[in-house]
C-alpha positions in Angstrom: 230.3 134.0 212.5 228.1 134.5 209.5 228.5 132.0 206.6 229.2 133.4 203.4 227.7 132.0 200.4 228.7 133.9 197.7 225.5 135.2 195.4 223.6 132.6 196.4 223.0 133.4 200.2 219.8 134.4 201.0 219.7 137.3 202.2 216.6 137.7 203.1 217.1 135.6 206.9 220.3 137.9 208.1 219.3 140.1 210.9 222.4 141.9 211.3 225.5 142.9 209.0 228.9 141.2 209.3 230.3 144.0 212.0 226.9 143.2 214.4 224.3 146.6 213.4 220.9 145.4 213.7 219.4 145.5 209.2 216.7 147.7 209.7 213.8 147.6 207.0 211.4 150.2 205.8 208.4 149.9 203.2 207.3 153.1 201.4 203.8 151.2 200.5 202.4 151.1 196.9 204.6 153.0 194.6 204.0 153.3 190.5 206.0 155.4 187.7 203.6 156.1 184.6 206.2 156.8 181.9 206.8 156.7 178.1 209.1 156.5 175.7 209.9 156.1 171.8 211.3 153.1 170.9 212.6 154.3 167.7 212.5 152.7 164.3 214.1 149.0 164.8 212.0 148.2 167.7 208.6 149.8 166.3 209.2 147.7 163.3 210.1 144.5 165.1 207.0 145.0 167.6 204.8 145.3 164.8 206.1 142.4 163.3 204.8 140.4 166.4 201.6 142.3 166.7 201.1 140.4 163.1 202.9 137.0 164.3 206.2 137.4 162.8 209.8 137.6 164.1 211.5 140.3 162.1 215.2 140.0 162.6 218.0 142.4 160.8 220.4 141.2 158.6 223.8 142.4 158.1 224.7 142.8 154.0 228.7 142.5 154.8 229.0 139.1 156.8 225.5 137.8 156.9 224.5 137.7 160.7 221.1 137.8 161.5 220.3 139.7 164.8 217.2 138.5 166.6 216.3 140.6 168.2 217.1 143.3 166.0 220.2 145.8 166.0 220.9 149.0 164.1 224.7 148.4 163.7 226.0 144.5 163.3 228.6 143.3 166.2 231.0 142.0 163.9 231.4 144.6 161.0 230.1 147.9 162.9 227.8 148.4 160.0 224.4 149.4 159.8 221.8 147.1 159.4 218.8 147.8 156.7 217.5 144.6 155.4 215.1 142.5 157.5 214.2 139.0 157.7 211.4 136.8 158.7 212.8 134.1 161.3 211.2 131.5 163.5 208.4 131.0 165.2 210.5 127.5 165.8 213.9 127.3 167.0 216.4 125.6 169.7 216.4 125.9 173.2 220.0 126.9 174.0 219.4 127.4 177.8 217.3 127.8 180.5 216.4 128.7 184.2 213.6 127.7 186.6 213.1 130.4 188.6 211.4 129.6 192.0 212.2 132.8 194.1 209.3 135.6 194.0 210.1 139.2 193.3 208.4 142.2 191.9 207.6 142.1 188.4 208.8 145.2 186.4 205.5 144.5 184.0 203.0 145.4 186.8 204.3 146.2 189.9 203.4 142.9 191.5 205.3 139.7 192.2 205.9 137.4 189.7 204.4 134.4 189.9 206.3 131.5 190.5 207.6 128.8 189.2 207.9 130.5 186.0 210.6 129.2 183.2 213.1 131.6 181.8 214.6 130.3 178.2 217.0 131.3 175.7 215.9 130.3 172.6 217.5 130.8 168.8 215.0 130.9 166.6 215.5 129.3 162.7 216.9 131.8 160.3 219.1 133.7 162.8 222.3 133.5 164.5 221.8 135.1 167.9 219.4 133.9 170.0 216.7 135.9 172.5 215.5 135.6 176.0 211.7 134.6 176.7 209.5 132.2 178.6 208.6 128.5 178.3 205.4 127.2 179.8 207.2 123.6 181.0 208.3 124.1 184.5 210.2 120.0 184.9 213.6 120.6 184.2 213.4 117.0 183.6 211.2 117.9 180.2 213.8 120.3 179.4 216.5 119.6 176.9 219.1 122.2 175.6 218.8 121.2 171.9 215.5 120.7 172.1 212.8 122.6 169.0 211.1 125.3 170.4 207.8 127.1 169.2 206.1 130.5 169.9 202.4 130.3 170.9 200.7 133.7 170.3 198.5 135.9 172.7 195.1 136.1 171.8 195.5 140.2 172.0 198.6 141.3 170.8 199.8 145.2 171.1 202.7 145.4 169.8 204.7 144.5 172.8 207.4 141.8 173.9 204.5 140.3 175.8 202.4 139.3 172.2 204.5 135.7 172.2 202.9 134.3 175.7 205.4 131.5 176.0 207.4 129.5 174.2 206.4 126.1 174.2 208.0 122.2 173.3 207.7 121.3 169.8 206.4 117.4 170.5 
């Protein structure tokens, strides 16, 4: 009988399926996908925002929300969005995940290195908060409610990838 663990059974150590047939594997080798695509005018503006170190959120003029990261139409009111704001580069952690598990990494093809920290962080000025990295990898450092600041690559291209980390305001 196999024991069933729900989503967080690894499956990486079964050798057969539940009704006995023997998981057979197959590797295709080295595989890439050169693509592009336009990102539009919200997230060309808010990428070149962090190409210049700022956060550039949008603001809804009927209720007030601030969307970071930026939206066209607000959530609440179904509106569109035209006024931007500078928010951050502090803010709260709100949650977080220490990943420890490898897998390939959608950024290059190669597996991620591990332990890596995974945060959710809501960044002063706005109301909804966005997904990036932290560079502490103790969960006993960690503290939802805890201030938050972005630390800058050294070469930024306009990409997600221009705030390294996040890291713990001391």
């Amino acid at each position: 009988m196999i024991k069933r663990l729900g989503i967080y059974e690894d499956k990486r150590k079964r050798t057969h399926t539940p009704e006995g047939y023997e998981l057979l594997t197959h590797s295709s080798g080295p595989i890439s996908y050169d693509f592009n695509w336009h990102l539009g005018y919200y997230w060309t503006y808010f990428l070149q925002g962090l190409k210049e170190k700022k956060f550039l959120a949008t603001k809804c003029h009927q209720c007030g929300r601030v969307y970071m990261l930026p939206r066209q139409v607000c959530g609440r009111c179904f509106v569109e969005m035209n006024e931007w704001v500078e928010v951050g580069p502090e803010g709260v952690l709100e949650g977080f995940t220490i990943v420890r598990f490898p897998y390939v990494d959608p950024n290059h093809g190669g597996m991620k290195e591990v332990p890596f920290t995974s945060i959710w962080v809501k960044l002063d000025g706005a109301d909804t908060r966005m997904m990036h990295y932290c560079n502490e990898h103790d969960e006993t450092k960690l503290e939802v409610g805890m201030r938050m600041r972005a630390v800058w690559a050294e070469e930024r291209k306009g990409s997600i990838h221009d705030v390294a980390y996040f890291e713990i305001v001391k």
